[in-house]
C-alpha positions in Angstrom: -12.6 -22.9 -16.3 -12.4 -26.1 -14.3 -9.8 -26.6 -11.4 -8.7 -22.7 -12.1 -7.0 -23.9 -15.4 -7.5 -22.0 -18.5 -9.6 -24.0 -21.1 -6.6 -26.3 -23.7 -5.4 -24.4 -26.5 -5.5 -25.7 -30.2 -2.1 -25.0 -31.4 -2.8 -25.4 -35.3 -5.7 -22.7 -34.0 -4.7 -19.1 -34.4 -5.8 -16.5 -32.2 -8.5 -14.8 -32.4 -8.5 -11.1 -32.1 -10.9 -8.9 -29.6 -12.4 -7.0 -32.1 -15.5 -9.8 -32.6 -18.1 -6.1 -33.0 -16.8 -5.8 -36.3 -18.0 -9.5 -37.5 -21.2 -10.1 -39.0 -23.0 -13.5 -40.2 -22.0 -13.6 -43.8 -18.4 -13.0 -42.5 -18.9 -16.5 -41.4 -18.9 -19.1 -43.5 -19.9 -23.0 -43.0 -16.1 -23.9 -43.8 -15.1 -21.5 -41.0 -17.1 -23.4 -38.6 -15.0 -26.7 -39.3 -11.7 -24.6 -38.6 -13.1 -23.8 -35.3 -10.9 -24.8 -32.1 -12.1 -27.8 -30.1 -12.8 -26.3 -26.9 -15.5 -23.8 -29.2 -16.6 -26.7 -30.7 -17.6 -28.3 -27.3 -18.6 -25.1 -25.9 -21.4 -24.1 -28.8 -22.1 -28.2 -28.8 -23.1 -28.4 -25.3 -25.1 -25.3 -25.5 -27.2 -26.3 -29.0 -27.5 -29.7 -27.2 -29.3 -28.3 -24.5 -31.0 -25.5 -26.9 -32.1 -27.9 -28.7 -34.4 -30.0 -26.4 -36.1 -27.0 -25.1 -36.5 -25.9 -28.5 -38.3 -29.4 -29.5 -40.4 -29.4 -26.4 -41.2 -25.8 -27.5 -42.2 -26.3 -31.2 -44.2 -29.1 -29.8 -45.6 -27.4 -27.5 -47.1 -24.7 -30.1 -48.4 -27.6 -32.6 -49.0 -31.2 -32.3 -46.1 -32.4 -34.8 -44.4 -35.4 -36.5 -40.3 -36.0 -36.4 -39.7 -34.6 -39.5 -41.8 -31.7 -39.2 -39.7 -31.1 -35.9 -36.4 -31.5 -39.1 -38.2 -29.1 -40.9 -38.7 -26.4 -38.0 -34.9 -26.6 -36.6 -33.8 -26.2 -39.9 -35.7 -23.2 -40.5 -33.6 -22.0 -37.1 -30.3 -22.8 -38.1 -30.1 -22.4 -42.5 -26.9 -23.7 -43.5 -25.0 -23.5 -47.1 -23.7 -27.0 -46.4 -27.4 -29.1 -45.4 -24.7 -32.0 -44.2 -24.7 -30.1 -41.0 -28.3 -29.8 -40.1 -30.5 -31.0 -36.8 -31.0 -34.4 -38.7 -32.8 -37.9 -37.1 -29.6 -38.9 -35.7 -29.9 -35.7 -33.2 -33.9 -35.1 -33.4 -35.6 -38.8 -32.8 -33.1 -39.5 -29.7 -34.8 -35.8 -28.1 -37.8 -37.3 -29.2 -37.5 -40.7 -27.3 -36.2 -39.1 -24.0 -38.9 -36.2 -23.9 -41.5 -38.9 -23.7 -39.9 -41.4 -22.0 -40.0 -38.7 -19.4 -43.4 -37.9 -19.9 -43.3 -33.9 -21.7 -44.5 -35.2 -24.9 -47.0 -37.9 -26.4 -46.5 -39.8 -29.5 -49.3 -41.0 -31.3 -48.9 -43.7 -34.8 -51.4 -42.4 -37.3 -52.0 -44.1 -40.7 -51.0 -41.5 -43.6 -51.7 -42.9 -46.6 -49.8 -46.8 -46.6 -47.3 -45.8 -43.9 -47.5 -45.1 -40.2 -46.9 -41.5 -38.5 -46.1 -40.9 -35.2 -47.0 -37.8 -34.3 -46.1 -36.1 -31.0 -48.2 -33.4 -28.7 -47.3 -31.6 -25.5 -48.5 -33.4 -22.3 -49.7 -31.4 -18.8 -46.4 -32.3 -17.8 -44.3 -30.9 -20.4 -46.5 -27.8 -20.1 -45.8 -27.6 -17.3 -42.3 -27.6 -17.9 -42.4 -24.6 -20.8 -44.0 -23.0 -18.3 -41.3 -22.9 -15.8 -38.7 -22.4 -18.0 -40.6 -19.0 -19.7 -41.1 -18.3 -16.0 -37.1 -19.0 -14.6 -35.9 -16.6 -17.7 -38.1 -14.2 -17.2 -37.6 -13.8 -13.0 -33.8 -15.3 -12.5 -31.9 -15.2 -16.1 -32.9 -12.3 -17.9 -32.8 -9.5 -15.1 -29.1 -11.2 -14.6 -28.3 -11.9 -18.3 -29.8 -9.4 -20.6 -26.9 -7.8 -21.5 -25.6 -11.4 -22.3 -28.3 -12.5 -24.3 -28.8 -9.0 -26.8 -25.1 -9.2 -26.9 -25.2 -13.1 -28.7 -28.5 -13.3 -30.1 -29.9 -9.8 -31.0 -27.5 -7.6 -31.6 -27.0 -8.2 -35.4 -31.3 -8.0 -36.1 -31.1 -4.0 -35.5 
């Protein structure tokens, strides 16, 4: 809520009602996500977009990997019905760039075959930087936002 204002309403949007404990995934279907209202939309964005980089530093963090091996991963994370909405080079290579243009990833070219492979590996610095984040969610966030984080993410695997 910025400036005290309530978020803009869709009007073509209905409401949606409280009871969201009786939803489960297959209730939810990749058309339904189109239908969503814009300020969801920019709310589950901005939160994948930042999900999403720690989640490439963190895959590359467990295994020295190329970009579409990264594809590959994320899309293991996030299945879809409809594969035109997956993490795909136009969202993956631009992470990419930016974590080692920062210096918390490496990329290497390696010959495979007749083509060139760059393949990427965690540096000290972004080490470092997995580090302190395992270490901020497990001191500051997750005492604070447990309840918060079973409620959206792990509710449904019981």
């Amino acid at each position: 809520m910025k400036n005290g204002r309530a978020p803009p309403k869709d009007e073509a949007q209905p409401e949606y009602e409280e009871e969201t404990d009786e939803l489960s995934c297959e209730d939810l279907k990749c058309e339904d996500l189109k239908n969503l209202p814009k300020y969801d939309k920019a709310i589950i964005k901005g939160f994948m977009r930042g999900f999403g980089k720690a989640m490439i530093l963190w895959l590359i963090n467990r295994e020295r990997m190329h970009g579409y091996e990264v594809m590959t991963k994320l899309n293991e994370f996030f299945p879809s019905e409809n594969q035109k909405k997956v993490p795909g080079p136009s969202m993956v290579y631009p992470v990419l760039h930016g974590l080692e243009r920062r210096g918390l990833i490496k990329g290497t070219w390696e010959s495979q075959g007749k083509r060139k492979v760059k393949y990427y590996e965690i540096t000290e610095e972004g080490a470092g930087t997995i580090m302190r984040i395992k270490l901020i969610f497990k001191c500051h966030i997750m005492p604070h936002c447990e309840e918060f984080w079973n409620d959206m993410f792990l509710k449904n695997k019981e």
